[in-house]
Structures are given as structure tokens and as C-alpha cells.
Backbone as CSV, one residue per row, in Angstrom:
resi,resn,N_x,N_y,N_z,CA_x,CA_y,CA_z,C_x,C_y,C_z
1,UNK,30.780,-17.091,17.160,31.285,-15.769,16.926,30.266,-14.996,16.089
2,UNK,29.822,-13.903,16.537,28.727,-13.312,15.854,29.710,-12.282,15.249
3,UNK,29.014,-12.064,13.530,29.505,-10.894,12.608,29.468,-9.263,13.123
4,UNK,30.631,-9.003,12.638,30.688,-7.657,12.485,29.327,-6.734,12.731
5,UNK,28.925,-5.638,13.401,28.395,-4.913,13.145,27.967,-4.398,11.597
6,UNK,28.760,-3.850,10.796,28.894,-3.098,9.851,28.194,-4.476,8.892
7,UNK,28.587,-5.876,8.808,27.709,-7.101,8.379,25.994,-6.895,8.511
8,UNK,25.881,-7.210,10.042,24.761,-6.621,10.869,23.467,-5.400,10.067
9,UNK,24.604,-4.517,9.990,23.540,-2.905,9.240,23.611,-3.642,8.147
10,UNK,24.260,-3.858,7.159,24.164,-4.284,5.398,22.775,-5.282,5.425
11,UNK,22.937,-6.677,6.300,21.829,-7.234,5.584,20.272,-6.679,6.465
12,UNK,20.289,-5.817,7.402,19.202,-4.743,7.451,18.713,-3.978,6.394
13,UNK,19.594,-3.530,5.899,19.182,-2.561,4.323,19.263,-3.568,3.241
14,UNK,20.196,-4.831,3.320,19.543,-5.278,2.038,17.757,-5.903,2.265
15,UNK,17.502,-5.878,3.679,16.137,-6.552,3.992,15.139,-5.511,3.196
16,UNK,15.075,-4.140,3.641,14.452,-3.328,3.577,14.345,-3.288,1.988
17,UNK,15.618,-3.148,1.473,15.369,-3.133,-0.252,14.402,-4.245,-0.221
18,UNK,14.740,-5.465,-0.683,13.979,-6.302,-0.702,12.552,-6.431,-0.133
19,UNK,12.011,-5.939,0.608,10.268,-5.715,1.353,10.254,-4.631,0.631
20,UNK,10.238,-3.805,0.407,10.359,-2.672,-0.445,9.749,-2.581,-1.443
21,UNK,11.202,-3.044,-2.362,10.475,-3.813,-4.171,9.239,-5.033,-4.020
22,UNK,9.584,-5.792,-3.317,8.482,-6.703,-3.223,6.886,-6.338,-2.825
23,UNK,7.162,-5.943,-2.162,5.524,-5.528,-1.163,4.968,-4.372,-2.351
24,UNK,6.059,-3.768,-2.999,5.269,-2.535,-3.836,4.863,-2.955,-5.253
25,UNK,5.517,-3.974,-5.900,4.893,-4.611,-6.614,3.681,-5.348,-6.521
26,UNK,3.710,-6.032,-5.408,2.509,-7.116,-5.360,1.010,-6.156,-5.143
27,UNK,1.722,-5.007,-4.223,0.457,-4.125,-3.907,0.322,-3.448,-5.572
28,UNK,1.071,-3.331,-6.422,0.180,-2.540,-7.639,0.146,-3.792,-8.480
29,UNK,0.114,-5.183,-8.514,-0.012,-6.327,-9.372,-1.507,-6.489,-9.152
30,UNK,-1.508,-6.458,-7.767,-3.240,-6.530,-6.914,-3.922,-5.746,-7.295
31,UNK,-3.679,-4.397,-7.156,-4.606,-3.766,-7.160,-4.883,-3.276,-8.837
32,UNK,-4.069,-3.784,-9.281,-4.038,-3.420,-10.960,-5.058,-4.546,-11.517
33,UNK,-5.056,-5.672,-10.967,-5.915,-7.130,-11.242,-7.199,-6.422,-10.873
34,UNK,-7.402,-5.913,-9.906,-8.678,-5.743,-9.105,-9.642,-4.373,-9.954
35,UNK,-8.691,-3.356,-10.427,-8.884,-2.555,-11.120,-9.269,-2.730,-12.791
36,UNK,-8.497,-3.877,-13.210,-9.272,-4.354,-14.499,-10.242,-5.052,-14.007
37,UNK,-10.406,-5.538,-13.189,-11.968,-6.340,-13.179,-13.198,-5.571,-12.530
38,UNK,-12.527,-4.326,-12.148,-14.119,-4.102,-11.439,-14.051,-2.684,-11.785
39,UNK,-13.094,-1.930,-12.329,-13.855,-0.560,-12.944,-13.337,-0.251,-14.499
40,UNK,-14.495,0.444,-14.952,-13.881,0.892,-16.517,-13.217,1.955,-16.776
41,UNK,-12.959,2.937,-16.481,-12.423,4.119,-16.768,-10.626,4.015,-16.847
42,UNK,-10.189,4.528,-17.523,-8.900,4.481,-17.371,-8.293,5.232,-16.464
43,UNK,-8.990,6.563,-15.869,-8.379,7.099,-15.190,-9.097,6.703,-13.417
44,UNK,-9.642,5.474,-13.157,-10.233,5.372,-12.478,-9.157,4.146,-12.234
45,UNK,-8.875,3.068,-12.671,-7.795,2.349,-12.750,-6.459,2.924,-12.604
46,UNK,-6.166,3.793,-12.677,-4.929,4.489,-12.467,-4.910,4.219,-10.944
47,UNK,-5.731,5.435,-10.443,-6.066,5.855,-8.600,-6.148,4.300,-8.329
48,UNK,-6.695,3.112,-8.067,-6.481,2.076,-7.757,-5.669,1.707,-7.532
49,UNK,-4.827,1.534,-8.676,-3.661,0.514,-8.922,-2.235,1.729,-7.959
50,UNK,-2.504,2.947,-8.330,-1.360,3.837,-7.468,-1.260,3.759,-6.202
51,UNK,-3.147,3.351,-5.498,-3.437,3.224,-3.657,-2.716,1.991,-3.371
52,UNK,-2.859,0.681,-4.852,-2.544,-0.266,-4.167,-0.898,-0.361,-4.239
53,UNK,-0.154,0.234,-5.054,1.535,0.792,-4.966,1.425,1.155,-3.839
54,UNK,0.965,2.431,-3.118,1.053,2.802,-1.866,0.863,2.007,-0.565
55,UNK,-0.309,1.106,-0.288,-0.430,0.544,0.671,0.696,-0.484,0.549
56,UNK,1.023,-0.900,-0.454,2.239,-1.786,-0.561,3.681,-1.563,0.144
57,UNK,4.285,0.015,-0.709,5.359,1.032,0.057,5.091,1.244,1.213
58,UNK,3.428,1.317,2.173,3.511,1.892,3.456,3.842,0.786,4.258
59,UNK,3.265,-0.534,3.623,3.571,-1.584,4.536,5.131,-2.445,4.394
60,UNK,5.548,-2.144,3.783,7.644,-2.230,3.623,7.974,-1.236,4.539
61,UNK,7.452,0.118,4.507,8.067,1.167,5.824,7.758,0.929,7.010
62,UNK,6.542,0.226,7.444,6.337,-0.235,8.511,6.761,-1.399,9.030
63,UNK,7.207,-2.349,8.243,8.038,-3.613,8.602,9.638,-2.810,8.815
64,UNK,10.271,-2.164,7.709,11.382,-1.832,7.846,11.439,-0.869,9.177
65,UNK,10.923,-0.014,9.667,11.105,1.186,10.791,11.102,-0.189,11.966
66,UNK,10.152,-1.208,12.092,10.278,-1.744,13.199,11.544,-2.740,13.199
67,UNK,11.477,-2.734,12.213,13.332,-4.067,12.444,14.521,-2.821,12.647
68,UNK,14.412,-1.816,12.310,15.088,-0.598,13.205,15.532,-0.557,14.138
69,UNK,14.240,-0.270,14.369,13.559,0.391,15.831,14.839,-0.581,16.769
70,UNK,15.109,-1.251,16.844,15.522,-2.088,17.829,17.538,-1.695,17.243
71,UNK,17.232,-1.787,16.458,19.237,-1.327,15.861,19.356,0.367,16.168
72,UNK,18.898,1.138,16.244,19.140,2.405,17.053,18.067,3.149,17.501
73,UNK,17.734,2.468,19.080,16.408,2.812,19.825,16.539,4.224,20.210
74,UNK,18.129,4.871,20.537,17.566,6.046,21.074,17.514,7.443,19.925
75,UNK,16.876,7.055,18.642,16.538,7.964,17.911,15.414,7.799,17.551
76,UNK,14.391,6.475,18.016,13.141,6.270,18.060,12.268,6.868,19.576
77,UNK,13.095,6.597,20.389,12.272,6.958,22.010,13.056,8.474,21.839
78,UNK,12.243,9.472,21.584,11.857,11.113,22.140,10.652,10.652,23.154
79,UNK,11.657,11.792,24.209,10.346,12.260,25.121,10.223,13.305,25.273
């Protein structure tokens, strides 16, 4: 017997939270490591460590849109 729908959507969004917080931490833990070791400026370490927050957040939106993509396709396919 497979769960509820409304089951179904919840642990979708609890996925997404979770890749989310995770992926956006590790991307500014990284790039914050990488930024104390290889530049001096403080405001040069900032921009680093914020790209690597970002590439982190872009890659949680791109995992999350595609586990979507498939739970309501016809608001992804415009033609």
C-alpha cells in the first residue's frame, strides 16, 4: 500500500530543506577554508566564501527542481 499523496509532497520538501541547509553550508565551510588559505584581504574572503554559499544554494535548487520536475510535470513542460 503506497502513502498518501499529501505524505508523498511533505517528505519532498522535507528533502529540499535538508539539500538546502546542507549543500549551503558545506559550499561556504569550503570556500571559507579555501579563502583563509589562499587570500589576505578581508574583503576578498568575504566574495569567496559568499560564491561558495551560492554555488552551494544553486546546487540544492538544481537537485530540488529536478525531484519536482517529475511530481508536477505539466508546470515544467511550456511550449
Amino acid at each position: 500500500m503506497s502513502p498518501p499523496k499529501e505524505l508523498y509532497i511533505d517528505s519532498k520538501y522535507d528533502a529540499l530543506i535538508d539539500a538546502t541547509i546542507r549543500r549551503t553550508v558545506y559550499g561556504t565551510g569550503i570556500a571559507g577554508l579555501l579563502s583563509l588559505a589562499l587570500l589576505r584581504g578581508g574583503q576578498s574572503r568575504a566574495i569567496l566564501t559568499s560564491f561558495g554559499a551560492g554555488v552551494g544554494f544553486g546546487s540544492a535548487w538544481q537537485k530540488c527542481s529536478k525531484e519536482f520536475e517529475d511530481l508536477v510535470p505539466e508546470l515544467f513542460n511550456v511550449k
